[in-house]
C-alpha positions as semicolon CSV with decimal commas, in nm:
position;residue;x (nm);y (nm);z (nm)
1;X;-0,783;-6,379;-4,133
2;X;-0,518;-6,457;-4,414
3;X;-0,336;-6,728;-4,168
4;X;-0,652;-6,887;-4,065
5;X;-0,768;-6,935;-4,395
6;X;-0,428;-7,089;-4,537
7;X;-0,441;-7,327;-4,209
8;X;-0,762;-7,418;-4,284
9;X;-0,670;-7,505;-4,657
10;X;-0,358;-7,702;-4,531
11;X;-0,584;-7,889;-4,248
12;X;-0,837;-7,927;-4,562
13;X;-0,609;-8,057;-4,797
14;X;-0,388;-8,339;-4,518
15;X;-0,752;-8,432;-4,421
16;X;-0,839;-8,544;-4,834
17;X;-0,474;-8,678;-4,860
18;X;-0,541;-8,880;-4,557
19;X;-0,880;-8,989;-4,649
20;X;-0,747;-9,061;-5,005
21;X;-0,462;-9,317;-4,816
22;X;-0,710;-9,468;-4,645
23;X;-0,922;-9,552;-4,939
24;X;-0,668;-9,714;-5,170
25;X;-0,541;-9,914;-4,861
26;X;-0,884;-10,010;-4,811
27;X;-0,963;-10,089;-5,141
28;X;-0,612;-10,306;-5,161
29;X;-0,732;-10,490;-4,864
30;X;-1,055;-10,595;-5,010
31;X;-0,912;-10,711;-5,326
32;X;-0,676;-10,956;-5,085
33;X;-0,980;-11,080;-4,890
34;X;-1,126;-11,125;-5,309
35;X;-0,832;-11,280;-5,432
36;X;-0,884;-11,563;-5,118
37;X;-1,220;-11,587;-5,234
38;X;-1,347;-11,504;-4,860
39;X;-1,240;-11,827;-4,722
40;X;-1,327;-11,694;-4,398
41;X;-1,718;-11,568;-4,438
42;X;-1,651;-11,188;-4,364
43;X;-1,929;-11,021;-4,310
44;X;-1,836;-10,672;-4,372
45;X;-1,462;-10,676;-4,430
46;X;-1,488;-10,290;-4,481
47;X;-1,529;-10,312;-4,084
48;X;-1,261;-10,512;-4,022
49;X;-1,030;-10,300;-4,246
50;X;-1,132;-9,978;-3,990
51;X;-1,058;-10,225;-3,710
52;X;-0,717;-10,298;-3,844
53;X;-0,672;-9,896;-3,883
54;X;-0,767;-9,813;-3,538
55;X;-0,627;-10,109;-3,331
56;X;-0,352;-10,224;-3,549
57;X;-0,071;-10,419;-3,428
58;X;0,187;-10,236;-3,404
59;X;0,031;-9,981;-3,189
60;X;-0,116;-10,336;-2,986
61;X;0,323;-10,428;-2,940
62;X;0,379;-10,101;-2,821
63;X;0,097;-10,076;-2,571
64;X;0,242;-10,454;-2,508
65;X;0,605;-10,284;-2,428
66;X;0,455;-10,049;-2,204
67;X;0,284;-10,302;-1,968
68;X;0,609;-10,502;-1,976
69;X;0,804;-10,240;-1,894
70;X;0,964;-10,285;-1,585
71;X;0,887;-10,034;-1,255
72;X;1,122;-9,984;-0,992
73;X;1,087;-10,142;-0,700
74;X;1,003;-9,844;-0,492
75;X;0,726;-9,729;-0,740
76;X;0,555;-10,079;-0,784
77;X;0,362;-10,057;-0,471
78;X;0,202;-9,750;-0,484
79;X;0,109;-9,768;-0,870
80;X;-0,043;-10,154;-0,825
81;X;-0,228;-10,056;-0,514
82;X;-0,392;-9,727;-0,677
83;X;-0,482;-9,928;-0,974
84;X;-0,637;-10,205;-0,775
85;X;-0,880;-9,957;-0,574
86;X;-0,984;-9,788;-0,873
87;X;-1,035;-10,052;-1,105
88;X;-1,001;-10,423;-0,977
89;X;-1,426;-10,511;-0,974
90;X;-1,426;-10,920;-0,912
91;X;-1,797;-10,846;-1,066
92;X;-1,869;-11,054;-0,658
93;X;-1,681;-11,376;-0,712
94;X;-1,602;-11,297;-0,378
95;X;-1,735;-11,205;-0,033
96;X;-1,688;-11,170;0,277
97;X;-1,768;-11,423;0,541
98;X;-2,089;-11,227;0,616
99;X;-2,186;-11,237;0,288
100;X;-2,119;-10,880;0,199
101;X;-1,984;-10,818;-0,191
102;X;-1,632;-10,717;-0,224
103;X;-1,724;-10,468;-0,432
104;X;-1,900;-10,241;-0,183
105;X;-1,578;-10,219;0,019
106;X;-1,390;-9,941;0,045
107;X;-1,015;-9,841;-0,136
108;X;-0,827;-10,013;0,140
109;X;-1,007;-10,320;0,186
110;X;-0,981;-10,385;-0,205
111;X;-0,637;-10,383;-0,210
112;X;-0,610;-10,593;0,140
113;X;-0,837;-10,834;0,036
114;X;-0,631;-10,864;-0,380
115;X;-0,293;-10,903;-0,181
116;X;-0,431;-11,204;0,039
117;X;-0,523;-11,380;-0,332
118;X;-0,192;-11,375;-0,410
119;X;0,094;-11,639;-0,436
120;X;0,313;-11,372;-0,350
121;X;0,442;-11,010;-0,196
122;X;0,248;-10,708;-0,451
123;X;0,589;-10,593;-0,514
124;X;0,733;-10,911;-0,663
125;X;0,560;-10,832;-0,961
126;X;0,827;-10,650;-1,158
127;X;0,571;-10,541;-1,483
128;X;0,206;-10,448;-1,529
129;X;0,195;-10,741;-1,745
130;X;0,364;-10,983;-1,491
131;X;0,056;-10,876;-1,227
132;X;-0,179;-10,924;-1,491
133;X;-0,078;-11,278;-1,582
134;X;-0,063;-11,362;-1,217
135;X;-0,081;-11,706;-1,090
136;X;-0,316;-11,802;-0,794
137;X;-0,284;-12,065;-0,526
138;X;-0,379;-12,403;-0,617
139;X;-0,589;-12,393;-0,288
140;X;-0,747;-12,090;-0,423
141;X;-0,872;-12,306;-0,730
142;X;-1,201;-12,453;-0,594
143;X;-1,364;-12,767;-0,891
144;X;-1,777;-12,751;-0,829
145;X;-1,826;-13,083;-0,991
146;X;-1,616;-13,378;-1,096
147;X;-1,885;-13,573;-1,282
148;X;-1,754;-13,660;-1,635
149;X;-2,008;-13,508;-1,779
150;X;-2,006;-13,163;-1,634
151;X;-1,841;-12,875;-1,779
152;X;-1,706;-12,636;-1,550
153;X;-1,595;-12,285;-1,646
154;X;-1,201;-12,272;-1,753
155;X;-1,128;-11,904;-1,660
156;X;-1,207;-11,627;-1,475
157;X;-1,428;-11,427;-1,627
158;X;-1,837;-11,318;-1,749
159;X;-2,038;-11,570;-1,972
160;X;-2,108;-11,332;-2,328
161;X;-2,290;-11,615;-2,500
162;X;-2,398;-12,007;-2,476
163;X;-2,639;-12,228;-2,610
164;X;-2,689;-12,497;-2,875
165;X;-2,498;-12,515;-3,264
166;X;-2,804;-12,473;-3,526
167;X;-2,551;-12,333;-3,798
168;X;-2,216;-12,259;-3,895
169;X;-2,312;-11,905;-3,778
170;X;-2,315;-11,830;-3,387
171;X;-2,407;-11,529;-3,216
172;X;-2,059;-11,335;-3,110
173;X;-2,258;-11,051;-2,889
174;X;-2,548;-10,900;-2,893
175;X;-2,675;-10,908;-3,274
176;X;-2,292;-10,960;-3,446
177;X;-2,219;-11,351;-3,543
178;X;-1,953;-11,568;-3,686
179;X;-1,854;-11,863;-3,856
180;X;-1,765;-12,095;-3,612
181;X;-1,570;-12,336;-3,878
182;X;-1,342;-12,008;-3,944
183;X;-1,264;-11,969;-3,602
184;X;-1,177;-12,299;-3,511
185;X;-1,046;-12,359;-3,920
186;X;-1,227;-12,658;-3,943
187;X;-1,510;-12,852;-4,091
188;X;-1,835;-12,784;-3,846
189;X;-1,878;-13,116;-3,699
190;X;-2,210;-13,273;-3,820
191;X;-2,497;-13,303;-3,602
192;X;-2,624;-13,642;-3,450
193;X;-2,959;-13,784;-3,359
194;X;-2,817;-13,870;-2,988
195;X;-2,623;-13,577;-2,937
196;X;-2,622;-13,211;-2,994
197;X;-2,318;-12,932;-3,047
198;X;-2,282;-12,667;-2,764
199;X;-2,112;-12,340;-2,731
200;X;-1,985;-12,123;-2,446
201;X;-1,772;-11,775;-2,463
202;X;-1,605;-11,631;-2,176
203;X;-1,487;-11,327;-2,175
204;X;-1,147;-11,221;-1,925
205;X;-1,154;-10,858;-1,826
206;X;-0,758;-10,733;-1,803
207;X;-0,839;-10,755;-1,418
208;X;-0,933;-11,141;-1,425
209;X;-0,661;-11,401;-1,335
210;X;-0,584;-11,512;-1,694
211;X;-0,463;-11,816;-1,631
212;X;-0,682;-12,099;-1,848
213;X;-0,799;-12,465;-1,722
214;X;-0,919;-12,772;-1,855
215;X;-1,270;-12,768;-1,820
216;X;-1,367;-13,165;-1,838
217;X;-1,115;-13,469;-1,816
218;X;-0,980;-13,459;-2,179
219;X;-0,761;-13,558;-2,447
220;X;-0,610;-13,355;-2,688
221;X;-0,493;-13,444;-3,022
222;X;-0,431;-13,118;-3,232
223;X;-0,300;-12,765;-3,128
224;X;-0,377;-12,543;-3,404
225;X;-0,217;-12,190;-3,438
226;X;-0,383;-11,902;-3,611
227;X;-0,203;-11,604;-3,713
228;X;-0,469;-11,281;-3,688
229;X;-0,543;-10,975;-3,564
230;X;-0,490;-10,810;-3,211
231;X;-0,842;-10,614;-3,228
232;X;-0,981;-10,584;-2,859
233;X;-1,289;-10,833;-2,757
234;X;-1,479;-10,636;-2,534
235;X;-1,840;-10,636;-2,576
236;X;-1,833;-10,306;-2,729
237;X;-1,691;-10,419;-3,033
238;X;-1,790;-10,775;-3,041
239;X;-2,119;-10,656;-3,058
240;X;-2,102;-10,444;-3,365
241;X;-1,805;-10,601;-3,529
242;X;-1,923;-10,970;-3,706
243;X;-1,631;-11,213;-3,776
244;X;-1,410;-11,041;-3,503
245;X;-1,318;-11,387;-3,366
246;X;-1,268;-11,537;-3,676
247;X;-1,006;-11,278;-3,773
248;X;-0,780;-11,257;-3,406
249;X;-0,484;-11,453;-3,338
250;X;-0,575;-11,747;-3,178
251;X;-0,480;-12,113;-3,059
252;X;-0,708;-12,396;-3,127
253;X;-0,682;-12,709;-2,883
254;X;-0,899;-13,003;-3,044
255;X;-1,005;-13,304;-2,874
256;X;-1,236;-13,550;-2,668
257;X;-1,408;-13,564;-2,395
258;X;-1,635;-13,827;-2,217
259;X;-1,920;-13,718;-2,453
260;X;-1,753;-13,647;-2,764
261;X;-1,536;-13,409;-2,994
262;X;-1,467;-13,097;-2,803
263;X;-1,247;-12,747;-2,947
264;X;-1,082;-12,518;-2,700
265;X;-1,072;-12,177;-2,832
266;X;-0,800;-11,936;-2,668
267;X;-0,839;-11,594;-2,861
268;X;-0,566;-11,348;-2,824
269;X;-0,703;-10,947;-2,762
270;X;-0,580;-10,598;-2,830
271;X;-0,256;-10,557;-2,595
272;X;-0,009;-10,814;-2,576
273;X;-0,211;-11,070;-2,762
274;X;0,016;-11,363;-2,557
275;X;-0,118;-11,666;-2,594
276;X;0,134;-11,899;-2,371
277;X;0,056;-12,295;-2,356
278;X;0,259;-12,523;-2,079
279;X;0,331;-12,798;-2,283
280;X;0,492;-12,554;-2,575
281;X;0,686;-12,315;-2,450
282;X;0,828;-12,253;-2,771
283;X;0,494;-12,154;-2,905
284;X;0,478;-11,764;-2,920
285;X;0,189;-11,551;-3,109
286;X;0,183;-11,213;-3,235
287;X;0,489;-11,219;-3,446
288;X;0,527;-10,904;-3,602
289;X;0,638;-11,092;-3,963
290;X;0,323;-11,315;-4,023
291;X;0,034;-11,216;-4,209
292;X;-0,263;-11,307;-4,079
293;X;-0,406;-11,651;-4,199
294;X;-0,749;-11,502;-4,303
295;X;-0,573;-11,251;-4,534
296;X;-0,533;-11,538;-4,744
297;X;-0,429;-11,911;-4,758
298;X;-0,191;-11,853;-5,037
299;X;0,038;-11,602;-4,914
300;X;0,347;-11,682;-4,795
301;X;0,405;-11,476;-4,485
302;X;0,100;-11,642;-4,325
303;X;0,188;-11,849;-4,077
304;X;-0,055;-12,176;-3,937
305;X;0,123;-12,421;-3,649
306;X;-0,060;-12,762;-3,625
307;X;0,088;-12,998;-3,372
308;X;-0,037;-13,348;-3,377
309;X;-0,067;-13,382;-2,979
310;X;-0,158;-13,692;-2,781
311;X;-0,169;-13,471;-2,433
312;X;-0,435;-13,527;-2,149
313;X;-0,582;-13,297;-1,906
314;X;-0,730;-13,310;-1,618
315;X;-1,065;-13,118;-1,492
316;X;-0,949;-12,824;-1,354
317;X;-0,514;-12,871;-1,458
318;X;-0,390;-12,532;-1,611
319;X;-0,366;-12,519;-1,994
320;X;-0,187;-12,202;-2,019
321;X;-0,270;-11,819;-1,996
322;X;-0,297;-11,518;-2,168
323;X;-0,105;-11,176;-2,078
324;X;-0,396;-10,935;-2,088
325;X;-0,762;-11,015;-2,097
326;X;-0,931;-11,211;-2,352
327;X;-1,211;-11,444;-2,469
328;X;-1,222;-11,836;-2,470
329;X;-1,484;-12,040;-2,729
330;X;-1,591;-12,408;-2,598
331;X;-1,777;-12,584;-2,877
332;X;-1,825;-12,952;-2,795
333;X;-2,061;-13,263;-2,834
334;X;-2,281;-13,384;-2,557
335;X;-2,564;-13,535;-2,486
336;X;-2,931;-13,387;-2,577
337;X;-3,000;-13,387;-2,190
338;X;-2,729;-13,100;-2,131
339;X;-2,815;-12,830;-1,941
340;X;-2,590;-12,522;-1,910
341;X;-2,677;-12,404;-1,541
342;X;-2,550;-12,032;-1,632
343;X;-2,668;-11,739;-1,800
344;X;-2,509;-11,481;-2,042
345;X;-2,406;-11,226;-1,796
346;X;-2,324;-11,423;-1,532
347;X;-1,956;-11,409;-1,384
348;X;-1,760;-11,720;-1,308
349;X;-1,418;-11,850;-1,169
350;X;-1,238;-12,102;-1,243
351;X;-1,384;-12,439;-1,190
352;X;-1,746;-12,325;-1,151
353;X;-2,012;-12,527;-1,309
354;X;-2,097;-12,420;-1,673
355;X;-2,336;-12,730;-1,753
356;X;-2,380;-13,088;-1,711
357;X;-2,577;-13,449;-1,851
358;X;-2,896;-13,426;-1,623
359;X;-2,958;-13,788;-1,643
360;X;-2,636;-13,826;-1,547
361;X;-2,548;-13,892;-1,152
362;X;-2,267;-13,743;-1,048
363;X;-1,977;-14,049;-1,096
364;X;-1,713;-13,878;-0,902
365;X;-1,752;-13,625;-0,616
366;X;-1,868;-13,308;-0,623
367;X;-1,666;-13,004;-0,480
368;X;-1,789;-12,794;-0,216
């Protein structure tokens, strides 16, 4: 009785010196986001603090190292094809020829049928993280519409929210929000009498090909990196975390398209938190010696990239990709006659139509 009652003062008293850590750290982190005068709109940065605590980065590197870590050859077979009848779900992208979703196949016909979608042999891939950034056959890539005003989705993934810009504040999932001129760290563009300001988020399951497309014909001008967080994007959270896009590491793409201003969001997630773009392969996020940019605009160790670009895309032309899953943000300018033709929930690959100009015929041809 005398030993369980001195291990439960010693489990007693690390338990207050814990909670006491905790507290001052918090309370140092709230005077920072004070100090920046909340540049960023936090919500509840008491949240975001716990976040931080739980999912910080260092534990997101080493969970980074781990999927990185190469497997021996022998050994990469039978650990990619147990993981890929267990887990791979293409939420019915695909199906068979009769119809019938991949999904209600058995173990074996999973993996068969993930093997065939790749560029190459399963045991090529030397990492977890190399299978997870996979590449896919450009004949695999299949553009539903080439009008120039359509919008067609850039990833693989499922649809978490869409729908027109009333505010600076847009719903993130569910009932959480955020400021949309934090995330993209720019002035909300204004709202015209002809035209209207969409959004889209898309969110890439670690399963999903993570590879990212252009989703219209356009031209960029800026690239805009954001030093941030590596807090994970699943609905989960996103749904009862506000401002947790505004406060991950991100890259901002900014440009035109055939209807106006358009801002390509690629948000890194818990992980890796690799954001890779082709034309700047230099470019490399999560640096463990910046501080994120929301922490305050004053601080020295923050670290903000803008390139001034003049780089054009084509519908459908890769962008870049992540290395585990992750969430992309389209906000652009279009015509009050857009329709999206999805629905949150909905799952998409890459190049199926998100929206287009109704009164718009298609100009181009459409894909099959």
């Amino acid at each position: 009785m005398l030993l369980t009652g001195k291990s439960s003062s010693r489990g007693l008293l690390l338990g207050c010196c814990l909670l006491g850590s905790y507290l001052i750290c918090e309370k140092k982190f709230l005077n920072t986001i004070d100090r920046a005068e909340n540049t960023y709109h936090l919500q509840n940065p008491s949240k975001i603090f716990l976040a931080k605590t739980i999912f910080g980065k260092v534990r997101s590197r080493i969970l980074g190292h781990i999927l990185n870590t190469e497997i021996p050859i022998s050994y990469r077979r039978p650990i990619y094809k147990l993981l890929i009848g267990q887990f791979w779900n293409p939420w019915g992208l695909y199906r068979n020829k009769d119809g019938t979703k991949l999904k209600e196949f058995g173990y074996s016909e999973k993996v068969e049928y993930f093997e065939e979608t790749l560029p190459q042999p399963l045991e090529n891939y030397k990492s977890l993280g190399e299978l997870f950034s996979r590449s896919k056959r450009l004949s695999d890539i299949s553009i539903k519409d080439y009008s120039l005003s359509s919008i067609v989705s850039p990833c693989e993934g499922k649809v978490v929210e869409l729908g027109d810009v009333l505010s600076d504040q847009c719903i993130q999932a569910k009932h959480a929000t955020f400021s949309i001129s934090a995330v993209i760290k720019d002035k909300l563009p204004e709202n015209k009498s002809n035209s209207k300001l969409v959004f889209i988020t898309l969110y890439l399951s670690p399963h999903n090909y993570h590879h990212f497309h252009a989703p219209s014909d356009f031209k960029v001008y800026e690239v805009k990196h954001i030093t941030g967080e590596c807090l994970p994007v699943f609905k989960g959270l996103a749904s009862r975390l506000n401002d947790l896009f505004s406060v991950n590491e991100r890259v901002v793409l900014k440009g035109t398209w055939s209807e106006g201003e358009i801002y390509y969001v690629a948000i890194a997630a818990y992980g890796v938190a690799d954001i890779r773009l082709k034309n700047f392969p230099d470019l490399r996020t999560n640096s463990p010696k910046t501080v994120p940019v929301y922490i305050g605009e004053s601080c020295a160790a923050h670290s903000e990239d803008i390139y001034k670009v003049n780089i054009k895309f084509k519908k459908g032309e890769e962008i870049g990709e992540f290395r585990l899953g992750s969430t992309i943000i389209l906000l652009f300018r279009t015509s009050k006659n857009f329709r999206f033709v999805v629905n949150k929930e909905d799952y998409v690959s890459v190049g199926s139509l998100l929206g287009k100009v109704e009164d718009k015929g298609d100009i181009s041809k459409v894909g099959a």
